[in-house]
C-alpha positions as CSV (number, residue, x, y, z in Angstrom):
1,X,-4.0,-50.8,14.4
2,X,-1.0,-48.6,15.0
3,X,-0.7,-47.3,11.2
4,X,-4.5,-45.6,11.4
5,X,-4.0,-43.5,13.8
6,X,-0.7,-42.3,12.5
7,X,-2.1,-42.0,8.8
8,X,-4.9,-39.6,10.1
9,X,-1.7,-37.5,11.9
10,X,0.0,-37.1,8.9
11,X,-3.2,-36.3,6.7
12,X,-3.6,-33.4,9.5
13,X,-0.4,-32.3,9.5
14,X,-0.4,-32.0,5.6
15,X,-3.4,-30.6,5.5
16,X,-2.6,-27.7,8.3
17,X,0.7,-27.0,6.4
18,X,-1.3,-26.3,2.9
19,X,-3.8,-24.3,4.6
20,X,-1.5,-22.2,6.4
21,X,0.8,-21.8,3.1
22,X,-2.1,-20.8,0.8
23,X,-3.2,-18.4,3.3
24,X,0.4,-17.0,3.8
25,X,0.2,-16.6,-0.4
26,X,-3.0,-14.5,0.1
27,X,-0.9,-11.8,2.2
28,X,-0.4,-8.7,0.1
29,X,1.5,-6.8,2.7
30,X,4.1,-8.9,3.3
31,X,4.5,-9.5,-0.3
32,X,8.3,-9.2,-1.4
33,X,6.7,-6.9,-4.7
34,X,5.6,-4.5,-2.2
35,X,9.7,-3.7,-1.2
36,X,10.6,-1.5,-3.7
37,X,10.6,2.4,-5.3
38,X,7.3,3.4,-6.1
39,X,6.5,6.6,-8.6
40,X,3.3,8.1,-8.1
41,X,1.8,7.4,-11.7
42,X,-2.2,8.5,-11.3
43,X,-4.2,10.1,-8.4
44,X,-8.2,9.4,-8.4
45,X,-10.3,10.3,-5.3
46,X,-7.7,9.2,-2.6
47,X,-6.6,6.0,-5.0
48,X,-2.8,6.1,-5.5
49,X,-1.6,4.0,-8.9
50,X,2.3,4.0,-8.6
51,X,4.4,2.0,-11.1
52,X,8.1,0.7,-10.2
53,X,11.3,2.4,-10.2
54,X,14.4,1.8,-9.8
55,X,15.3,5.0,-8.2
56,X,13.6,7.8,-6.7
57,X,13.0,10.5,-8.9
58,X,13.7,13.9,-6.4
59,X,11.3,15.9,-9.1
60,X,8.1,13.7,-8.3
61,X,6.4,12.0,-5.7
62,X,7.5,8.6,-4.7
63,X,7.8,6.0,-2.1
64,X,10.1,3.3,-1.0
65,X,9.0,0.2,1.3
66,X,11.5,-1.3,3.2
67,X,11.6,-4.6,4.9
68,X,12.5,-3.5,8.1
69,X,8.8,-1.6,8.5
70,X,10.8,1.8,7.6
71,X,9.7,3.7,4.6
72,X,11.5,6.7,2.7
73,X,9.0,9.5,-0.1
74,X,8.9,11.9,-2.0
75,X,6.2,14.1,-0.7
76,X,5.4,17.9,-1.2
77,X,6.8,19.8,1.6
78,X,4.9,19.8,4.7
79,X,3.3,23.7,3.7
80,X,3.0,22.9,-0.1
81,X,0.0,21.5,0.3
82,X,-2.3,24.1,-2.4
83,X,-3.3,22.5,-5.4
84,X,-1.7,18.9,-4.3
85,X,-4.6,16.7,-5.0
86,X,-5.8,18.1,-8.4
87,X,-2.0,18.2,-9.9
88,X,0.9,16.1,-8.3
89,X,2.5,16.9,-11.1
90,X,2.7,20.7,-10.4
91,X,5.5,22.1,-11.6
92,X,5.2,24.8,-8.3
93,X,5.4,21.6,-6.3
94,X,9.0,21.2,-4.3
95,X,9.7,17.8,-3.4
96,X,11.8,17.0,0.0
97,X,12.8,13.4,1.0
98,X,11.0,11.9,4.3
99,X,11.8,8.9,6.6
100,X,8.3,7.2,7.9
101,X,7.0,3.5,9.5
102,X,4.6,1.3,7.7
103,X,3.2,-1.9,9.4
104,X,0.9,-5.1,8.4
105,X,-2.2,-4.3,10.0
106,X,-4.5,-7.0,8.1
107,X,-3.6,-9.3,5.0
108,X,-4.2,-6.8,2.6
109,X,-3.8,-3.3,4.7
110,X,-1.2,-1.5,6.1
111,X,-1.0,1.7,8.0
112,X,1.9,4.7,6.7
113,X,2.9,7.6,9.7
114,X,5.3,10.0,8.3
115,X,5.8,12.1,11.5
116,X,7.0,15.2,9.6
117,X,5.3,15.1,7.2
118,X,1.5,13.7,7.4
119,X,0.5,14.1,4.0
120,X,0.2,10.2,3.8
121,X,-0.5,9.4,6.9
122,X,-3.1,6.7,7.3
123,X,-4.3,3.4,6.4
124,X,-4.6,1.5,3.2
125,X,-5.7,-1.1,1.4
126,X,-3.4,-2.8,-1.4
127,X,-5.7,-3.2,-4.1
128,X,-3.1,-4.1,-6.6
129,X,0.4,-5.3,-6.3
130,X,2.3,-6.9,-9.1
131,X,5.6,-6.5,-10.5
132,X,5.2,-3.0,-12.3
133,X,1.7,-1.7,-10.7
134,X,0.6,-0.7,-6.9
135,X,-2.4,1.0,-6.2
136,X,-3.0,2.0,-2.5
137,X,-6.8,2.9,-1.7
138,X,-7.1,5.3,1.3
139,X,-8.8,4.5,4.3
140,X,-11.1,6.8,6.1
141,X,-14.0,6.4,8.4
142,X,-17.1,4.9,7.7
143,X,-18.8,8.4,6.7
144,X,-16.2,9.9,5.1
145,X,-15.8,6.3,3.4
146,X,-19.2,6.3,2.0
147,X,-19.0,9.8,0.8
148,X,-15.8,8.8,-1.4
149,X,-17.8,5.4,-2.3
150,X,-19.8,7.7,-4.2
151,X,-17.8,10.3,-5.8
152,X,-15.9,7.3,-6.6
153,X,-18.6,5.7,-8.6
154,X,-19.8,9.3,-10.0
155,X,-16.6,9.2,-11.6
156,X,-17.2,5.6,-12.7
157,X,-13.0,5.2,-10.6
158,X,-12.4,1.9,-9.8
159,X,-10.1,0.1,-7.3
């Protein structure tokens, strides 16, 4: 009579701790791959591919997550902005190093505030993160959104 009770206890407990660790596994943002050097690699419509570094490269643009919600880049100085989008790789392009905050605002988003330099300021979704390969997908609102939705498929880019 005692033992039923405290079978159906421990079948709950069990069952909330596997619950709770798969959805903890499901948690891109907090993901210990997400913690490193990041070098731009490919720039589509406001989708950022970046493969890992070991270092930052001062030539290029680059970003560095840190666990601590801090964040160091690599971004083109604040009034360098001409040409930015179509060619990151622009030789014309000076580089300068910039402290910023990132913070978990969903399982797979975060939000980045560089306060000198709000180039990539915003919110993002994680779309990929493995061991080599992060691709951050800008956030806008839901207008703006649907107007990169399309260009997006125009250009047949996906996330």
């Amino acid at each position: 009579m005692f033992l039923l009770p405290m079978k159906k206890s421990i079948c709950i407990i069990l069952l909330s701790f596997f619950t709770i660790t798969f959805v903890k596994s499901q948690d891109r943002v907090s993901n210990p791959l997400l913690l490193q050097t990041w070098k731009l690699k490919k720039l589509d419509t406001y989708i950022y591919t970046f493969e890992r570094k070991d270092v930052f490269d001062n030539k290029s643009f680059g970003i560095r997550f840190k666990e601590n919600g801090k964040m160091q880049a690599n971004l083109p100085q604040a009034g360098d902005r001409s040409g930015f989008m179509e060619d990151f790789s622009n030789k014309k392009l000076k580089f300068e190093r910039y402290t910023g905050e990132w913070k978990k605002t969903s399982d797979s988003t975060l939000t980045v505030i560089f306060s000198s330099n709000s180039s990539m300021n915003g919110n993002f979704i994680i779309s990929r993160l493995t061991s080599g390969d992060l691709k951050l997908k800008r956030l806008f609102d839901a207008k703006t959104e649907k107007k990169m939705d399309s260009i997006r498929r125009e250009k047949n880019i996906l996330d």
